[in-house]
C-alpha positions in Angstrom: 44.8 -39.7 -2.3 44.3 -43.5 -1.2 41.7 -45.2 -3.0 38.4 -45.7 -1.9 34.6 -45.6 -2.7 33.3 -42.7 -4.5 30.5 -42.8 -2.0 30.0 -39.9 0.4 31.6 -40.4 3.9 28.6 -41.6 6.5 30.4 -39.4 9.6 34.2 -41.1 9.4 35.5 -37.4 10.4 33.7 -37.6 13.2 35.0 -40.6 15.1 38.2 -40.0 14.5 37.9 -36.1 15.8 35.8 -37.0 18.9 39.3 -37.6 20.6 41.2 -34.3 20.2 40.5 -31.3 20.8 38.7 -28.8 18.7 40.7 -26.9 16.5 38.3 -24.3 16.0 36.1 -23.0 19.2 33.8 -20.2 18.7 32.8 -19.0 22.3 29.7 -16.5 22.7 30.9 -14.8 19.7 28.5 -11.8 18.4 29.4 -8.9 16.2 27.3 -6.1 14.7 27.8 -3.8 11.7 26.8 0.1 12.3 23.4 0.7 10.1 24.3 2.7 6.6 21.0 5.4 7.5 19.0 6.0 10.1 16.1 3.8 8.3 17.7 0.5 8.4 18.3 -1.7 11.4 21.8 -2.6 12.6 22.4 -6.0 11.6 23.6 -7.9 14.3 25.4 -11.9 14.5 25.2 -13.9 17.7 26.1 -15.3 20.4 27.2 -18.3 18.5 28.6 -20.8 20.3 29.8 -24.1 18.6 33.4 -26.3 17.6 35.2 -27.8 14.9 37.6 -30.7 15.0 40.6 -32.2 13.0 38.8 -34.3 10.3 35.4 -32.3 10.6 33.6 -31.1 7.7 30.7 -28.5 9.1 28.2 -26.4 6.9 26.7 -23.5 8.2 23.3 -23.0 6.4 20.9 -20.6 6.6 18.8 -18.0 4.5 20.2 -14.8 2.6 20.8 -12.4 5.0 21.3 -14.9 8.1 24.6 -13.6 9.2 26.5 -16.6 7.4 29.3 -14.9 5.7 29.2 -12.5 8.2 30.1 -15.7 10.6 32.7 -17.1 8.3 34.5 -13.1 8.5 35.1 -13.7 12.0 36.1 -17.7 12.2 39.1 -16.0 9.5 39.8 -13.1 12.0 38.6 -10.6 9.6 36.4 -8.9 12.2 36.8 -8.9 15.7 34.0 -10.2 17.9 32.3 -7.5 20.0 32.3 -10.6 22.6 33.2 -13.7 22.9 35.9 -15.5 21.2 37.1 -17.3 18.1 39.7 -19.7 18.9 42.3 -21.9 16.4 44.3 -24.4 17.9 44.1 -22.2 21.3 45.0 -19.2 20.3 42.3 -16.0 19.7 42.1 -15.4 15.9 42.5 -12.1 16.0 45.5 -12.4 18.5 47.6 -13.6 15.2 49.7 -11.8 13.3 48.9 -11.9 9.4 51.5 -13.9 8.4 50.8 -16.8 10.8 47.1 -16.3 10.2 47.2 -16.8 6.9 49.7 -19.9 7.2 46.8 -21.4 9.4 43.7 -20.1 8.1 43.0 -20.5 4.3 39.7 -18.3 2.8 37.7 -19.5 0.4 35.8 -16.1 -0.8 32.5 -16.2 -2.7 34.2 -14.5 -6.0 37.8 -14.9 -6.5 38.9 -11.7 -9.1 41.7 -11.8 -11.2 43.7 -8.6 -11.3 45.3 -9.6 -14.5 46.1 -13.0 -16.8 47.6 -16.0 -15.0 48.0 -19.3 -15.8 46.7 -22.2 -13.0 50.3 -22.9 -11.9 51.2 -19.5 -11.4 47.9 -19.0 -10.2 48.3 -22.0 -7.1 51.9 -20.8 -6.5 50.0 -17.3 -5.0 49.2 -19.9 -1.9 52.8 -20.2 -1.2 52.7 -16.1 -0.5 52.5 -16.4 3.6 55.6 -18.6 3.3 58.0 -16.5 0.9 60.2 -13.7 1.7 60.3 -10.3 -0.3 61.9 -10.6 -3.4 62.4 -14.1 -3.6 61.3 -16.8 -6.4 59.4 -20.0 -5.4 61.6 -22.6 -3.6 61.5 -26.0 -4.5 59.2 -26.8 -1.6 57.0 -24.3 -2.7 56.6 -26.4 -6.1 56.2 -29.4 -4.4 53.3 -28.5 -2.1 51.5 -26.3 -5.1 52.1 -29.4 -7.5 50.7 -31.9 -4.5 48.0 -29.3 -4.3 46.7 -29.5 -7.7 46.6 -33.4 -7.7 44.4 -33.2 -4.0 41.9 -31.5 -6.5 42.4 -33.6 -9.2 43.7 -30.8 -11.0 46.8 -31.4 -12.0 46.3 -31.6 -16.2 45.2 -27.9 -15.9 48.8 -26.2 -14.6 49.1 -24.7 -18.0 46.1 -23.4 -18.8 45.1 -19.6 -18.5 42.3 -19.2 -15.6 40.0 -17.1 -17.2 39.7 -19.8 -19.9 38.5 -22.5 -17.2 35.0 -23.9 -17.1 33.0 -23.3 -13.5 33.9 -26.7 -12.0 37.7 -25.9 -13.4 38.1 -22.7 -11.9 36.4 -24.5 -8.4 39.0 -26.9 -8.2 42.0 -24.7 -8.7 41.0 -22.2 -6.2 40.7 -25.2 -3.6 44.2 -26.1 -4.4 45.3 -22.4 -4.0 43.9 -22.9 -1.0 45.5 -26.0 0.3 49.1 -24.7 -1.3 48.5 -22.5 2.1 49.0 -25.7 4.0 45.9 -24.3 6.3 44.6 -26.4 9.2 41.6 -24.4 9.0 39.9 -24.3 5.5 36.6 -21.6 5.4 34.8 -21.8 1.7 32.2 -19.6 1.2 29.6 -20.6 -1.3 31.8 -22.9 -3.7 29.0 -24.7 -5.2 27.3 -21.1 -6.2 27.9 -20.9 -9.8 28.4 -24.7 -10.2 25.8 -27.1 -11.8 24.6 -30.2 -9.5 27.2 -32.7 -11.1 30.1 -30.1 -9.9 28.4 -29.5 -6.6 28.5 -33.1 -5.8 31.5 -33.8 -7.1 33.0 -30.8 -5.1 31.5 -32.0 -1.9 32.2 -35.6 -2.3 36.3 -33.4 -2.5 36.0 -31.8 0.2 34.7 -34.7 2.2 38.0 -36.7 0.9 40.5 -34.0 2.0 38.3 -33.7 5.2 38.8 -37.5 6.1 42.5 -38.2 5.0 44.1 -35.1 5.6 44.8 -32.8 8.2 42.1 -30.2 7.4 39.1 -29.0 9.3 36.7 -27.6 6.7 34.0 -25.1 7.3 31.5 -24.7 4.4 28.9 -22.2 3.9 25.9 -22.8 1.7 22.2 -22.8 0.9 22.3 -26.8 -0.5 20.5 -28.4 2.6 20.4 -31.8 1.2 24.4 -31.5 0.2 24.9 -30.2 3.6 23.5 -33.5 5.1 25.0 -35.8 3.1 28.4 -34.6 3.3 28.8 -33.1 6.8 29.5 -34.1 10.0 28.0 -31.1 11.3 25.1 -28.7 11.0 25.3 -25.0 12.5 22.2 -23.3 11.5 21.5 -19.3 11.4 18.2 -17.2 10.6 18.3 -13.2 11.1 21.8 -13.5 12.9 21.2 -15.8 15.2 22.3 -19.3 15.7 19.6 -21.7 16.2 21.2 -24.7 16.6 23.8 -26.8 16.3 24.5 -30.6 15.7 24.4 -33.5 13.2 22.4 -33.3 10.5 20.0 -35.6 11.9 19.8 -33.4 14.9 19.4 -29.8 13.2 17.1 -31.3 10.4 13.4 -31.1 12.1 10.7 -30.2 9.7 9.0 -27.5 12.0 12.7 -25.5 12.4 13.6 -25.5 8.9 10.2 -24.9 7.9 10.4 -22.1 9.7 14.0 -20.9 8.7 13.4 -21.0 5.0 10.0 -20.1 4.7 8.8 -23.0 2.8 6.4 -25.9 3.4 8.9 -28.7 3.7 9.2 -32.4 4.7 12.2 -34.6 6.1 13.0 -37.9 5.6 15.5 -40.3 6.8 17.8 -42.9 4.3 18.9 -46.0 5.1 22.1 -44.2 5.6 20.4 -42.4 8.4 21.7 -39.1 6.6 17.9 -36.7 6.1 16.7 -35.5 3.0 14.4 -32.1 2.5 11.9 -32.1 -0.3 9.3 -29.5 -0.7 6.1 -31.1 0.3 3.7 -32.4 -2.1 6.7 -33.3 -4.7 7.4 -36.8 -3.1 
């Protein structure tokens, strides 16, 4: 990684993405799960309609039960949209076989589980699985990128310890790089900064941000920090009850009366002299 300020990016990803097109385009796309009794409402997502460039960080925000994840399922081709379409680099996501899908589209779940003990290195390798053949031990290459990987995430100390014996912040890191061993040009994380305190949050952001501007990544983020969101992103799409509200720069999703509205909460938003917004709750100024 080239050195530079720790200081979060003010929008670089986005002037250098302007000119090509959008790796990600999400096209009228709605989907609906079947109610589990007859007392409770289908929930349903859409149309959302928004795109994602090379270089792009964008959070998608929103309340519990806003359709977020539900979003992020089918930008990874988990479900198929009842309309509409999900596009990476051109081609429908769900047009993809596995194998290529995974190769371009890296998942970032809310709870990674382990099955049984692994260390960090062997853990990372696992990335490396849409790549390998049956039967056959890591390549060389395989090392290389898992190893280049781990030092993206500044990582690289912890190849030998057990996962399960990581802190929060730890664990973070290392699933990120299990992550980018998948050589993804499409990187969905959903909640990372959940079980994190506010120094890992940042500092997990202010990562992604990095990997964002000087790689080859686009980087879709969901999660509930609003102020987070609009420091570090280059754009906003915002959900409540499945629908998608709007979409733009931070300064152009963050108006007091919409997320007032969104979240429930008597709220007011200012503007730095970065011209990034900030949300406090009103009456703690």
């Amino acid at each position: 990684m080239s050195a530079r300020s720790d200081a979060p990016a003010k929008g670089q990803g986005s002037a250098v993405a302007t000119a090509a097109p959008p790796r990600l385009k999400v096209e009228q796309a709605t989907f609906a799960y079947a109610a589990t009794d007859r007392s409770e409402p289908k929930f349903s997502l859409g149309p959302a309609t928004f795109e994602a460039r090379e270089h792009e960080l964008v959070s998608i925000l929103g309340p519990n039960a806003s359709g977020k994840s539900t979003l992020l399922g089918l930008l990874a081709g988990l479900n198929k949209p009842l309309s509409g379409r999900v596009e990476v680099d051109g081609t429908e996501v769900t047009a993809l076989d596995l194998r290529t899908r995974a190769q371009r589209i890296a998942l970032v779940a809310q709870e990674s589980e382990l099955l049984f003990p692994l260390r960090v290195w062997e853990y990372v390798l696992q990335g490396r699985y849409p790549y390998g053949r049956r039967l056959r031990f890591e390549s060389q290459e395989d090392c290389l990128l898992a190893g280049n990987a781990l030092a993206q995430v500044g990582a690289d100390a912890l190849r030998d310890r057990w996962m399960d014996r990581l802190s929060g912040g730890e664990k973070q890191r290392v699933i990120l790089a299990r992550a980018l061993a998948q050589q993804p040009s499409l990187l969905l994380l959903d909640e990372p900064t959940q079980h994190l305190d506010i120094g890992g949050k940042v500092e997990l952001l202010r990562r992604l941000r990095r990997l964002t501007d000087e790689s080859r990544y686009t980087v879709l983020v969901v999660t509930h920090e609003l102020n987070l969101a609009a420091e570090f992103s280059d754009r906003i799409v915002l959900l409540n009850k499945g629908k998608c509200l709007r979409v733009g720069t931070p300064a152009e999703v963050y108006e007091r009366d919409l997320l007032e509205e969104v979240f429930d909460a008597p709220l007011e938003v200012e503007v730095r002299s970065s011209g990034r917004p900030r949300v406090i709750l009103r009456g703690n100024h």
